[in-house]
C-alpha positions, 0 to 999 in steps of 0.5 A: 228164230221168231222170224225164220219160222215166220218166213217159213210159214209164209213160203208154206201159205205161198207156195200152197195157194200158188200150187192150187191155182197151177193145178187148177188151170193146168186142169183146165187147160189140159181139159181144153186140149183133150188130153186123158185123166191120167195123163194129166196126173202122170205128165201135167199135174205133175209137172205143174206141182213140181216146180217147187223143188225145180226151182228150189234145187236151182237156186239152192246149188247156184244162189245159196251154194247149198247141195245138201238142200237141193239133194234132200229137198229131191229125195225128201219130196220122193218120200213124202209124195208117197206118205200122201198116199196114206192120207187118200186112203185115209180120206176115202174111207170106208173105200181103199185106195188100192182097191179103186187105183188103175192096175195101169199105173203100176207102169209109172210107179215101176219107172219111178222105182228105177230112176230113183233107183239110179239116183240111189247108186249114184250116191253110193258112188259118191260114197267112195270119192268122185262119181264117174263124171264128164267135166262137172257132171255126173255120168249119171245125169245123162242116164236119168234123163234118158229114163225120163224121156223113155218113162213118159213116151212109154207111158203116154202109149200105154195110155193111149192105146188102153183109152182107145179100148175104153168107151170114154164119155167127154165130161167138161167142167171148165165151159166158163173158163177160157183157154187163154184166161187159164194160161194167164192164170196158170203164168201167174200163179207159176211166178209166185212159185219161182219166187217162193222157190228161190227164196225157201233154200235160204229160209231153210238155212236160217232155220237150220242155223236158228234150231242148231239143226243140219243141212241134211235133216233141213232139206229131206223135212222142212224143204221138202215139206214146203215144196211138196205142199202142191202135190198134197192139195192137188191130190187130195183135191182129185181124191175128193172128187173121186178122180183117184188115177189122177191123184195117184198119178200125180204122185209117180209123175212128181218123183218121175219129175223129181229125180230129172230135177237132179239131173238138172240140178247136177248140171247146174253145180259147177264145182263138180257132180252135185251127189259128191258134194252132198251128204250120203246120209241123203241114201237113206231118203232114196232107199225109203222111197224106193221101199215105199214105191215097191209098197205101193205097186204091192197095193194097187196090184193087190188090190188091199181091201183090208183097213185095221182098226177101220182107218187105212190099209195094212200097205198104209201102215207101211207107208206111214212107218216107212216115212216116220223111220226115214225121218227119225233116222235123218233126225239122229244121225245128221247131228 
């Protein structure tokens, strides 16, 4: 039992200092190209940080033959991608992060809200035997990545035409950094996640096996603890620095991100859609995550500026409830 926490501690020190330096030069080389703040949260920052769970669902329904860690690694990263909300706000204090995000992103957060939306259906499709399906993929698979697509061509334009209205002062931070080293950097670095990726499904199941603890919980806690490590220091790094849009952004276009690896995952599964050979309790994730999504669309539109006890925001509160109760709920019931 020794061991397999000691292989978990060491995919989390990996895959936080892998998921740092990815980060780093896809800032550095989004900055070389001239591509927005926001952007880079929403499209590259997110990408970058979610190639843990792309490659630990991959190797967790094709190496491990594991689809409960695939599927709830997915919607326990959702999840937790929005509990760090409350660590931002927690960390800007005496400021709101409400209060200094874009009202522009609400548009990513409401795309994110359908497509796990989508997943959510599915599983509840699953629920009552086989999903519509074509071959050994989902109907739904195709949907998602359709939503996908229109997510980010709607959201680039949106962005674009609101920076065209800005007066925006270039501000380069990376003059001693060349493109070429970032992209060797940003190689390197995503090698080291690839190889921690394929590596966590199995650790999570000897750590399972270990603690006498269920597929489902393994994968919606710990797995998605581990993969979602990039996110959180990558977000927080940006909220340190006061680039808010960006850490919240980083977030949506993770769980954007996060669902089309599903999709991906689905269509890796041969033994037939993915959804249906998982467990339902997996809805539970999805749901908290949608709850915590609408949350915090009602923050940023708001605007909260109230902090009970001076800590974080009522929405927070919320968030931080929401996830505990996601957890919990996973814990008692998966046993």
């Amino acid at each position: 039992m020794v061991m397999a926490w000691i292989e978990f501690a060491v995919c989390l020190l990996l895959i936080g200092l892998a998921g740092s330096r990815l980060s780093l030069y896809g800032d550095v080389i989004a900055e070389k190209t001239g591509l927005s703040g926001t952007w880079i949260g929403i499209l590259m920052l997110a990408t970058v940080t979610s190639l843990p769970e792309l490659v630990t669902a991959l190797s967790a329904v094709t190496l491990a033959q594991a689809p409960d860690i695939a599927v709830g690694g997915i919607f326990g990263s959702c999840v937790f991608n929005l509990a760090i909300i409350v660590l931002i706000d927690f960390v800007l204090r005496p400021d709101s992060v409400y209060e200094r995000t874009n009202n522009g992103l609400i548009v990513s957060a409401c795309y994110s809200l359908v497509i796990i939306g989508v997943g959510a259906f599915s599983l509840v499709l699953a629920g009552y035997g086989e999903p519509p399906h074509l071959l050994h993929v989902s109907l739904s698979t195709p949907l998602i990545v359709a939503i996908y697509l229109l997510a980010m061509r709607n959201i680039f334009t949106f962005e674009r035409s609101r920076q065209a209205e800005m007066t925006v002062e270039a501000d380069f931070d990376y003059l001693h950094v060349s493109l070429p080293k970032a992209v060797f950097g940003y190689t390197a670095a995503s090698l080291v996640v690839v190889g921690v990726g394929i590596w966590l499904p199995f650790v999570g199941e000897d750590l399972g096996a270990a603690m006498g603890w269920q597929s489902t919980f393994i994968g919606s806690l710990f797995i998605a603890l581990a993969t979602s490590l990039p996110e959180m220091v990558v977000t927080l790094a940006a909220a340190r620095l006061g680039a808010i849009d960006m850490a919240v952004g980083n977030l949506f276009g993770s769980n954007l991100f996060n669902i089309l690896v599903l999709a991906v995952a689905d269509s890796a599964f041969l033994p037939g859609p993915l959804l249906a050979a998982a467990s339902p309790l997996h809805l539970i994730s999805a749901l908290s995550s949608m709850i915590m999504t609408g949350l915090a669309v009602v923050g940023i539109y708001q605007g909260t500026r109230h902090r009970p006890f001076r800590i974080v925001g009522w929405v927070s509160v919320f968030l931080a409830l929401a996830y505990i109760l996601n957890t919990y709920l996973i814990f008692v019931l998966d046993r």
